[in-house]
N, C-alpha and C positions, 0 to 999 in steps of 0.2 A: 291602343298599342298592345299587342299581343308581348308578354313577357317568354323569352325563349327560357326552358324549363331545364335543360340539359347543362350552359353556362352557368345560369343559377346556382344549382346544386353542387356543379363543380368549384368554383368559388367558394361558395360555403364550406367542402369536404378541407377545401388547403387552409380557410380557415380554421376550421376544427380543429387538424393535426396539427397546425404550427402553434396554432395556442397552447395545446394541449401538451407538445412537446418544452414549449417555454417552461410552464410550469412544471415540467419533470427536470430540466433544468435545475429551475430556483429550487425546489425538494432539493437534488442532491447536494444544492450548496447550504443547503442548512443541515443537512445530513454529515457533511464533513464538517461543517463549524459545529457542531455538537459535539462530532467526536475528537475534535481539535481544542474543545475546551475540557472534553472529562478525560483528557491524554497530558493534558497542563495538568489539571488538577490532582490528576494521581501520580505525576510524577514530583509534586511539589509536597505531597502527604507527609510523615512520617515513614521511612520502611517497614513492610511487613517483614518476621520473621519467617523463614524457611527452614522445615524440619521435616521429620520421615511422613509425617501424614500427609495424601496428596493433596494438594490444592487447585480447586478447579482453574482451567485454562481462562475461561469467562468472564471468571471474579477478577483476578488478579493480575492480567496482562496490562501493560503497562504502568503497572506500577512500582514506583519504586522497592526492591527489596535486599535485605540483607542474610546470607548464610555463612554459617563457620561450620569449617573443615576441613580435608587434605586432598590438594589435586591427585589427579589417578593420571599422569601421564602417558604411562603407557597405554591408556586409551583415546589419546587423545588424535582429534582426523582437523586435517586442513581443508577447508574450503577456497577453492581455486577460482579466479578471475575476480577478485574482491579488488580495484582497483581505489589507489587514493591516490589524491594528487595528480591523475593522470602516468600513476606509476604501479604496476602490474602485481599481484601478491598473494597473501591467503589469511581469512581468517582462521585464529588457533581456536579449535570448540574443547573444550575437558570436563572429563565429569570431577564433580566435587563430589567425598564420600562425606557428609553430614556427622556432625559428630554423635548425632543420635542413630544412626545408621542409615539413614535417608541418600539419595544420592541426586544430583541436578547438573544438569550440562550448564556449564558457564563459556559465553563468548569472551574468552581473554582479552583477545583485540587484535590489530590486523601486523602482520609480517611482511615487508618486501621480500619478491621472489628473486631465486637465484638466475642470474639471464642466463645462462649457459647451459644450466641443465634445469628445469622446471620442477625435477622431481628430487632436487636437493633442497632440503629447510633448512633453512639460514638458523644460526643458531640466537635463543632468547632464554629466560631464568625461569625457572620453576619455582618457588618455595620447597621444601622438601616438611617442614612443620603446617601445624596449626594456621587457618588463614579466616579473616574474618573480609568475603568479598560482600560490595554491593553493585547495584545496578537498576538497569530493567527489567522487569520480567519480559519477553516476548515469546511471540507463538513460533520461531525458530531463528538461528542464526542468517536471517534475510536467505533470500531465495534466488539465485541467480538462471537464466536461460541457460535449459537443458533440452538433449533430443530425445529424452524419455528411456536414456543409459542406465538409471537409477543401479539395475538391478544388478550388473556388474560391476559395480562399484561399490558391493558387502567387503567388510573386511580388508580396503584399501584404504589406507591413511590419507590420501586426495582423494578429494570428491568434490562434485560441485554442488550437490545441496543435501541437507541431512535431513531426516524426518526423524522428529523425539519419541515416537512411536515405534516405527519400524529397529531403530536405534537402541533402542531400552531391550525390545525382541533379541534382537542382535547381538548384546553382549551380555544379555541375562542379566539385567539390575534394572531394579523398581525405581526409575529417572519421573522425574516430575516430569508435568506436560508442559513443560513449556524450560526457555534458555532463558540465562541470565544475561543478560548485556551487560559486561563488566565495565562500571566506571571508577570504581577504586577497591583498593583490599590495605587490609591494617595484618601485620606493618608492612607501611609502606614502601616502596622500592623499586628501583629503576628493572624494569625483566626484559624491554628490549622489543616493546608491544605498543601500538599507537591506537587509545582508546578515543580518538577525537571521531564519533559514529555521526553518522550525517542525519540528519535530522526529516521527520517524515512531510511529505511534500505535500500539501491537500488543495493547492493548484485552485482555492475557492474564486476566486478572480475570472478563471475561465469558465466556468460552468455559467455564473452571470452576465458575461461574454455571450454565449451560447441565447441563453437566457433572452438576451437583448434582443439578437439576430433572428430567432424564430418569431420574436413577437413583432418584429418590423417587419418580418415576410409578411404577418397575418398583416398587418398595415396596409401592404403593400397592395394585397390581394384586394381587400376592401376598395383601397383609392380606384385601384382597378377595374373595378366589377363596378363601383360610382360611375365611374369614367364610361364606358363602355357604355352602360343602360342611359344615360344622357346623351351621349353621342347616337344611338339607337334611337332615343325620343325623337333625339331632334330630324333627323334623317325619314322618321315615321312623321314628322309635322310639315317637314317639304315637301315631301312627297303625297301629302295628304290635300296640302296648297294646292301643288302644280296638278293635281286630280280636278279640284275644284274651279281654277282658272279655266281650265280646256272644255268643263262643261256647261263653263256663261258663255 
């Protein structure tokens, strides 16, 4: 029985890929469980303190940290479509001036919006003293779908996503690289802001999901490519028969 060469190989290539993708799969899902547990871990630490010296973005995101100082509200910008609840809002971003002179953008927490007019902020409390906030550190106040407006939207108190870079440019203050995710401030006090942040989603369930499905395709292909080359034999042995019948 001649083995056809082109089926062969072809079966093997979907082989290959689906394996191959299985296991790109399972990597990502250890990939997020890794950073699913060193995101537990540092938010479970002690706080770091925050002061004027910068602190890299790398080291210290997501983890918990604590700064004291005085909000600067009049710089502070609302970030628009931030929904909770299935109910429409913004979050409040403010820089904190560090009592050593340092300065950090803190996510206060989120504000329902005004139905009526979008561009009216509802009113919330500020401290006017000394404030001792903590939180997360993160790499910005989350990031919502944009059609790449960024740029006129310098200098407007709505926006829909801020960068702590272009940011810090923008209003002339040496702002750490990264936002605090506000979970409390001492002293305490009701300001009219709902810090209940949703929590990060790493969705590991699916990826193993994935995982499964590609390594069943290669399965699949296998049973298949069994299948087919038996069915092929046998078909070459009847036919091999009925040859050898016709010439007794």
């Amino acid at each position: 029985m001649k083995i056809r060469l082109v089926p062969v190989l072809l079966i093997m290539f979907v082989m290959a890929v689906t394996i191959r993708l299985g296991f790109w799969q399972r990597d990502r899902a250890h990939q997020k469980e890794a950073l699913q547990a060193h995101i537990e871990s540092n938010e479970s630490a002690p706080p770091l303190a925050v002061g004027a010296t910068p602190l890299p973005l790398k080291g210290i995101e997501f983890h918990r940290v604590r700064a004291t100082g005085t909000f600067m509200p009049e710089r502070a910008v609302y970030l628009d479509n931030r929904p909770y609840n299935d109910q429409p809002g913004f979050y409040v971003v403010m820089p904190l001036k560090l009592q050593d002179g340092g300065y950090v953008l803190v996510n206060r927490g989120w504000l329902p919006r005004n139905y009526e007019d979008r561009t009216v902020i509802g009113p919330f409390d500020t401290p006017s003293g000394p404030v001792e906030v903590e939180g997360i550190a993160r790499a910005d106040a989350t990031r919502a779908y944009d059609l790449g407006a960024e740029d006129s939207a310098l200098h407007q108190k709505i926006r829909q996503n801020l960068d702590v870079t272009s940011y810090a440019t923008e209003i002339g203050l040496p702002l750490q690289p990264f936002v605090i995710q506000q979970t409390a401030f001492v002293p305490a006090a009701k300001d009219g802001l709902v810090r209940d942040w949703p929590q990060p989603d790493f969705d590991v369930d699916r990826n193993y999901g994935y995982m499964l499905q590609w390594w069943g395709m290669a399965a699949a292909a296998l049973v298949f490519g069994l299948y087919a080359g038996r069915r092929a034999a046998t078909k070459a042995r009847s036919a091999g028969g009925d040859q050898t019948a016709k010439g007794a």
